[in-house]
Residue frames relative to the residue before (quaternion, step in Angstrom):
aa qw qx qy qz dx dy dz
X 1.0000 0.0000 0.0000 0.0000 0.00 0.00 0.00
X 0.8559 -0.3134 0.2829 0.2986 3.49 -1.49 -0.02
X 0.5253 -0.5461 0.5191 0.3954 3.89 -0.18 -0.08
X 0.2349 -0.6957 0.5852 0.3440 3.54 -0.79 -0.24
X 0.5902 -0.5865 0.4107 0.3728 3.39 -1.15 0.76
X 0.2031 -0.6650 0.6508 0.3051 3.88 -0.93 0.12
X 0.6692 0.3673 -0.4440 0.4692 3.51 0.27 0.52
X 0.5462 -0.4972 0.4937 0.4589 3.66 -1.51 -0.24
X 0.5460 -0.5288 0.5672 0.3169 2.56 -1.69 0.49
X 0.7202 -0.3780 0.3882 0.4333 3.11 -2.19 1.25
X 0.6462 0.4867 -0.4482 0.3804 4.20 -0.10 -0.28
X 0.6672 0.5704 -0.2591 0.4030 3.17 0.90 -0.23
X 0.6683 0.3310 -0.2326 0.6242 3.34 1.56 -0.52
X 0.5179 0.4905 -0.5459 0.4395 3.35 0.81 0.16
X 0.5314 0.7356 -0.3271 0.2636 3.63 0.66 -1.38
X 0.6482 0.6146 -0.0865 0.4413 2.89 1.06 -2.69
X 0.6117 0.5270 -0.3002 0.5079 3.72 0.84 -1.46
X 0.8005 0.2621 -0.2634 0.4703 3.33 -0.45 -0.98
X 0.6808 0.4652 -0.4426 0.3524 3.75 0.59 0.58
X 0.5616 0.5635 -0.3445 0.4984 3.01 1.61 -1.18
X 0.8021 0.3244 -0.3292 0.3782 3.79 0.72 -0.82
X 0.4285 0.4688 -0.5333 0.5588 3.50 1.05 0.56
X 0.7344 0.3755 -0.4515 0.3404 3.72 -0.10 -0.20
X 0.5355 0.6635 -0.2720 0.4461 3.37 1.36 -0.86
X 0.6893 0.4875 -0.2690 0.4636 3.36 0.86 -1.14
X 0.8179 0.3393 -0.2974 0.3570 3.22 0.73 -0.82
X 0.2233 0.6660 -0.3529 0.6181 3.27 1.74 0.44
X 0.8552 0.0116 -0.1320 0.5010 3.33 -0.42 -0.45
X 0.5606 0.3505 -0.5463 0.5142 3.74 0.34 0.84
X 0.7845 -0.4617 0.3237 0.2580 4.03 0.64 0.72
X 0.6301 0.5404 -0.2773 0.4838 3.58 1.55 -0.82
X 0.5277 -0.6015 0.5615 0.2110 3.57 -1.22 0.73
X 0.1098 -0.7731 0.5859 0.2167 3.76 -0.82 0.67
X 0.5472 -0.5566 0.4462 0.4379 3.71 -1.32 0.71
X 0.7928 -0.3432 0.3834 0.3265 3.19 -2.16 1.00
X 0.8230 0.4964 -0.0939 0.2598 3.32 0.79 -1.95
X 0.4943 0.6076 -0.2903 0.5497 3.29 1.76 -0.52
X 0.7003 0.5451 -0.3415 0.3096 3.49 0.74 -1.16
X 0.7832 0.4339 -0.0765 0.4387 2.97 1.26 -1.33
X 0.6348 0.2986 -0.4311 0.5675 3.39 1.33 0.46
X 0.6067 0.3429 -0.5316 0.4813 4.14 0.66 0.97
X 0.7901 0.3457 -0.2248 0.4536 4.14 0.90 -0.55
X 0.4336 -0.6317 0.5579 0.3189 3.06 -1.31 0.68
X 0.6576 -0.4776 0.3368 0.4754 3.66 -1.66 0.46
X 0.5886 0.5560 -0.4912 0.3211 3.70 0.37 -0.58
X 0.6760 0.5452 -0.4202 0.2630 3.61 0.53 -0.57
X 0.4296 0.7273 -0.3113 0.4354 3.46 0.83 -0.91
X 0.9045 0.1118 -0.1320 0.3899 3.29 -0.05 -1.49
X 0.5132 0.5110 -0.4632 0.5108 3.60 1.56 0.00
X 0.8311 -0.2544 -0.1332 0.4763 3.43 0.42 -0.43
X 0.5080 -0.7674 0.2718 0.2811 2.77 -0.84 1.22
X 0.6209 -0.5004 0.3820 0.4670 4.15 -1.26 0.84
X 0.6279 0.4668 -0.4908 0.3834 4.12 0.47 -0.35
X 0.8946 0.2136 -0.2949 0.2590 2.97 0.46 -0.82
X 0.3665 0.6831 -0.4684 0.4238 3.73 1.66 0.47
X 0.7166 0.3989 -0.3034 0.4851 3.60 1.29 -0.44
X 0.4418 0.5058 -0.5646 0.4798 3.54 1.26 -0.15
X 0.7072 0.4968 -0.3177 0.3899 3.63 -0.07 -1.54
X 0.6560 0.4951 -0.4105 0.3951 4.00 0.75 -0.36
X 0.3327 0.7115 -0.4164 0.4578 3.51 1.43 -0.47
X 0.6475 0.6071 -0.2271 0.4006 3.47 0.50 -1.36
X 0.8303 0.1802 -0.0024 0.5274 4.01 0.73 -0.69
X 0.2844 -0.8936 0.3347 0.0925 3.36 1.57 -0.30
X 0.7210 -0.3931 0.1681 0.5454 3.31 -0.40 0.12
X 0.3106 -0.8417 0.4417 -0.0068 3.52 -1.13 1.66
X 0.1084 -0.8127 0.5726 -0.0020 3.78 -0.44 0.86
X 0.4942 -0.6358 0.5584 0.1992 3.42 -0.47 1.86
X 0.1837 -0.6555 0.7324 0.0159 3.59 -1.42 0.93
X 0.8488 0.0246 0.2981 0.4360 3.48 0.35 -1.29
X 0.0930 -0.7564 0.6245 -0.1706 3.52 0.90 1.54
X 0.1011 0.6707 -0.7061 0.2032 3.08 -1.41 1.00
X 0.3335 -0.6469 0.6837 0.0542 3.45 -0.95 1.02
X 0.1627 -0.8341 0.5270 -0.0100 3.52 -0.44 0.94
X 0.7012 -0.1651 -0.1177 0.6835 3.86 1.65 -0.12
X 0.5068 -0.4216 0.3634 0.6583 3.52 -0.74 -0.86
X 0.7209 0.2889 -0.4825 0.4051 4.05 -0.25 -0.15
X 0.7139 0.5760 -0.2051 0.3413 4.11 0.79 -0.67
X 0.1867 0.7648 -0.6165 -0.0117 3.80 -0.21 0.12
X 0.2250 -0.7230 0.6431 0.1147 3.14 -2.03 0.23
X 0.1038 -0.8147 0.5682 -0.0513 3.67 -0.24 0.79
X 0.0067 0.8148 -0.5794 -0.0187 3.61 -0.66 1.35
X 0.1106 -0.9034 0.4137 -0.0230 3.26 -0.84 1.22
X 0.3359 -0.6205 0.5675 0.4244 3.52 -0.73 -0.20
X 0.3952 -0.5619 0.7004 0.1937 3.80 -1.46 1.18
X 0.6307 -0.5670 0.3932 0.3553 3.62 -1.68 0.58
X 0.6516 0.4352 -0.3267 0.5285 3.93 1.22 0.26
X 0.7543 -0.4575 0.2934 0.3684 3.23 1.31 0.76
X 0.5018 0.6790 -0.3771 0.3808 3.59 1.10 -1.28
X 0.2644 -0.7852 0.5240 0.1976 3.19 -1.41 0.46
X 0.2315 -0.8253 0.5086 0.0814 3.55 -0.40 1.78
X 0.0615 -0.7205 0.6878 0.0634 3.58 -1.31 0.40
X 0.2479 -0.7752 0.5801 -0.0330 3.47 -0.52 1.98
X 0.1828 -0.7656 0.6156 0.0379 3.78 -0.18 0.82
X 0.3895 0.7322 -0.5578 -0.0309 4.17 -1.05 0.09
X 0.4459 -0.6108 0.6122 0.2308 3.61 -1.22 0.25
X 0.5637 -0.5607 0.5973 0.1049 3.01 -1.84 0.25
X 0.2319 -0.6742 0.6522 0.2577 3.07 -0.98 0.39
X 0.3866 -0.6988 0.5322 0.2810 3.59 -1.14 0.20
X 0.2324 0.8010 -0.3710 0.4083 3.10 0.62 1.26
X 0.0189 -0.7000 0.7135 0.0242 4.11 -0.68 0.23
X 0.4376 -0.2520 -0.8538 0.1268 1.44 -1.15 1.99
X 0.5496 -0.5704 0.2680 0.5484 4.35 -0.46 0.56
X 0.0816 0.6826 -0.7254 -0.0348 3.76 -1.36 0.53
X 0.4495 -0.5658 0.6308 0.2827 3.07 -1.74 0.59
X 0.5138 -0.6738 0.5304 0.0276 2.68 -1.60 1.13
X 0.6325 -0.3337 0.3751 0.5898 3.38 1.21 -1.55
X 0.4403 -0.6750 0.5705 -0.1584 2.42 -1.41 1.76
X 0.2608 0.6184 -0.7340 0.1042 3.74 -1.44 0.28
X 0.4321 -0.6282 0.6257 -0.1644 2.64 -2.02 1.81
X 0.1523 0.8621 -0.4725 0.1016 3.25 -0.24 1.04
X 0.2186 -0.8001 0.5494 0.1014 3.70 -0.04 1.37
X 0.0774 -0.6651 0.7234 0.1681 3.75 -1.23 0.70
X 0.6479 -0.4591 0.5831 0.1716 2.76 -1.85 1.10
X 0.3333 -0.7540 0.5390 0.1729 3.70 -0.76 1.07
């Protein structure tokens, strides 16, 4: 048979997506997310590179996020276009770690100017 993949499967970055933009959202609508949530969408590296205060200050910025156009882009990579809470159109970008169980590694939010 086939090799197994060393990454997750493409379900796995969908999954990740629709968390990362549920955590975002609530991030940028002002609301604190639990310890436990963080740590079952991010890998440990995020935290101390950047720290969770100030990834939720910076979510303030785009406010609550509504998926337009999820898209898995490989199995470790996704892209998720959204509308920001002024309408703006946001494009959340994140990686995998290579890891089991899957965690994001890192993330980047990028609002265009309508």
């Amino acid at each position: 048979g086939n090799p197994q993949p060393v990454f997750a499967p493409i379900s796995a970055v969908g999954t990740l997506a629709g968390r990362l933009i549920e955590v975002l959202s609530t991030w940028g609508s002002g609301r604190t997310v639990s310890p436990e949530m963080l740590a079952a969408l991010f890998a440990d590296n995020v935290d101390p590179d950047e720290s969770y205060e100030r990834l939720a200050a910076a979510a303030l910025a785009h406010g609550t996020l509504t998926p337009t156009a999820p898209r898995a882009v490989t199995a470790a990579d996704g892209e998720i276009e959204c509308a920001g809470t002024d309408g703006r159109s946001v494009k959340v970008t994140f990686s995998l770690a290579p890891l089991q169980p899957e965690r994001i590694q890192e993330y980047e939010v990028v609002a265009r100017s309508t």
